[in-house]
PyMOL commands that place a pseudoatom at each C-alpha (Angstrom):
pseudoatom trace, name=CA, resn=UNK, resi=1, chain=A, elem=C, hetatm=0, pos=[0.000, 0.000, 0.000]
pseudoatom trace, name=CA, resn=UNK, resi=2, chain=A, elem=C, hetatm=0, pos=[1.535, 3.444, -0.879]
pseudoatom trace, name=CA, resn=UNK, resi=3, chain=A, elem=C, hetatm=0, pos=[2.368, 6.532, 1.476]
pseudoatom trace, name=CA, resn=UNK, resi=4, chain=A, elem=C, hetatm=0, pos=[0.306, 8.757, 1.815]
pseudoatom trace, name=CA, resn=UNK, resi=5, chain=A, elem=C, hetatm=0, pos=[2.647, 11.542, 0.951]
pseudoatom trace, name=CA, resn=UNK, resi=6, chain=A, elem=C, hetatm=0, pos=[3.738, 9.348, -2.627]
pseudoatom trace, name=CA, resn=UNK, resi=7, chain=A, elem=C, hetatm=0, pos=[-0.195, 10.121, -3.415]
pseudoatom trace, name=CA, resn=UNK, resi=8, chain=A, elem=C, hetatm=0, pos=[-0.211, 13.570, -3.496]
pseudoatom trace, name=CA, resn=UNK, resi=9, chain=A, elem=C, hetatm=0, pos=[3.318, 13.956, -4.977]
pseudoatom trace, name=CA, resn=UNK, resi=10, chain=A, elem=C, hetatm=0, pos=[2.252, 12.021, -7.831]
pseudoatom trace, name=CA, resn=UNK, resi=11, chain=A, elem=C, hetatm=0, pos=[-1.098, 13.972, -7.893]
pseudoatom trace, name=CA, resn=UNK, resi=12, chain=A, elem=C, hetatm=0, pos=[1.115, 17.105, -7.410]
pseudoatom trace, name=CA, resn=UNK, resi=13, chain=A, elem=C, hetatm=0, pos=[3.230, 16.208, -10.291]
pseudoatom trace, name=CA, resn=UNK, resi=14, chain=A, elem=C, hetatm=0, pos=[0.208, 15.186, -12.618]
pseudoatom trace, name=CA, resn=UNK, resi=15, chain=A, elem=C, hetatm=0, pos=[-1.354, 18.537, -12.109]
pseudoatom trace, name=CA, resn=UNK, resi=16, chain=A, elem=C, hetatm=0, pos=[1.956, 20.545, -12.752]
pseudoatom trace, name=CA, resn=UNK, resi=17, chain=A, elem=C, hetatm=0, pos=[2.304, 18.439, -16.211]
pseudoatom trace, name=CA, resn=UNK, resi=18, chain=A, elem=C, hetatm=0, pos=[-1.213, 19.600, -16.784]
pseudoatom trace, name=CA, resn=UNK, resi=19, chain=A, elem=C, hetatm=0, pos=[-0.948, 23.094, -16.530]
pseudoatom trace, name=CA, resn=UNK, resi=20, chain=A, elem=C, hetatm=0, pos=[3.044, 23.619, -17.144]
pseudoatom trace, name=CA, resn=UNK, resi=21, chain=A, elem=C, hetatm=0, pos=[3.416, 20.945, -19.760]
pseudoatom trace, name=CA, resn=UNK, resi=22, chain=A, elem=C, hetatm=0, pos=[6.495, 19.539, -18.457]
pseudoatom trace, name=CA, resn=UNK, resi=23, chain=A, elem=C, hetatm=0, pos=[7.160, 17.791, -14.774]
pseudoatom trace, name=CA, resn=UNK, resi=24, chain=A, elem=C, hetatm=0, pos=[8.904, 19.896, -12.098]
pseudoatom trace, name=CA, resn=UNK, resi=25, chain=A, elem=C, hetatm=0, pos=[12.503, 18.841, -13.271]
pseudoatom trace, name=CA, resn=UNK, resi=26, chain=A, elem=C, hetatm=0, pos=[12.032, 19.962, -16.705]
pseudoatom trace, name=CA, resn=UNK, resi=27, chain=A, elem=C, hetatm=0, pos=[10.648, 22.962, -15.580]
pseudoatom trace, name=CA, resn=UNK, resi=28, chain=A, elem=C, hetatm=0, pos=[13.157, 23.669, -13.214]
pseudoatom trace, name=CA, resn=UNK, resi=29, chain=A, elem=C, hetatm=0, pos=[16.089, 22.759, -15.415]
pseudoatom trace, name=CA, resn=UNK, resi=30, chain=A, elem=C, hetatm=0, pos=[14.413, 25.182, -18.282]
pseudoatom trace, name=CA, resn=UNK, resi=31, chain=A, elem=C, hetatm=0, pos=[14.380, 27.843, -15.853]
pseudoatom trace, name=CA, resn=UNK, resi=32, chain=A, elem=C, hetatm=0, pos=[16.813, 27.673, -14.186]
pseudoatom trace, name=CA, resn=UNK, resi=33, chain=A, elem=C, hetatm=0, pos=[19.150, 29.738, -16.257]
pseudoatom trace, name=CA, resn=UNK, resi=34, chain=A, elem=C, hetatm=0, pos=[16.916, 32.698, -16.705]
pseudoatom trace, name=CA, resn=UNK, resi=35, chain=A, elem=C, hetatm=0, pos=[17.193, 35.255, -13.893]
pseudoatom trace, name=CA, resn=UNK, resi=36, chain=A, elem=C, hetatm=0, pos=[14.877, 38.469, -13.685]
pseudoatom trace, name=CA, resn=UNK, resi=37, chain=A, elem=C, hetatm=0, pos=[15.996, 41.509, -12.366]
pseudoatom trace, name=CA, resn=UNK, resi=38, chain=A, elem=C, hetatm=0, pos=[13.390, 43.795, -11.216]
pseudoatom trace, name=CA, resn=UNK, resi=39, chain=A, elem=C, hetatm=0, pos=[14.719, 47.453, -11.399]
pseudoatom trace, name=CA, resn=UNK, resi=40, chain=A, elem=C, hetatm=0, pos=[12.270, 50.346, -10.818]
pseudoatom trace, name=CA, resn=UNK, resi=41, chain=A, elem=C, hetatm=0, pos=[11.277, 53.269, -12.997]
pseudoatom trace, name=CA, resn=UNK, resi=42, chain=A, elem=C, hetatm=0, pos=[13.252, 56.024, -13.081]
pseudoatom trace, name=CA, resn=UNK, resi=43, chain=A, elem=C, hetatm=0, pos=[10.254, 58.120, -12.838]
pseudoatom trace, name=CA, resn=UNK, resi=44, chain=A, elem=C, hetatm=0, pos=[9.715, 56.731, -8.728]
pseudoatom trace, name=CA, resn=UNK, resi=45, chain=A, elem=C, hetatm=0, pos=[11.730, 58.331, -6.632]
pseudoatom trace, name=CA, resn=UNK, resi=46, chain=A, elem=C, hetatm=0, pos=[11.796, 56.353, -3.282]
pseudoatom trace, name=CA, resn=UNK, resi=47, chain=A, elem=C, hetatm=0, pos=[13.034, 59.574, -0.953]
for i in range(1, 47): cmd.bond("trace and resi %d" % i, "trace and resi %d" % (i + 1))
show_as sticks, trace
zoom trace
């Protein structure tokens, strides 16, 4: 009889395949080499 816990990571990962299109790993390995660096506008002035 399986874990409980190996249920819902295999429900986890079916749902992430859904909606991503990949599993975690793939996503993760795509992503993992883009970084995004949040500057703000030149306009705000944060005095």
């Amino acid at each position: 009889m399986p874990l409980l816990h190996d249920d819902a990571l295999q429900n986890f990962n079916r749902l992430f395949r859904k909606r991503k299109g990949c599993n975690p790993t793939e996503f993760r390995e795509k992503y993992q080499k883009t970084k995004v660096i949040v500057r703000p506008l030149p306009s705000l002035s944060y005095k």
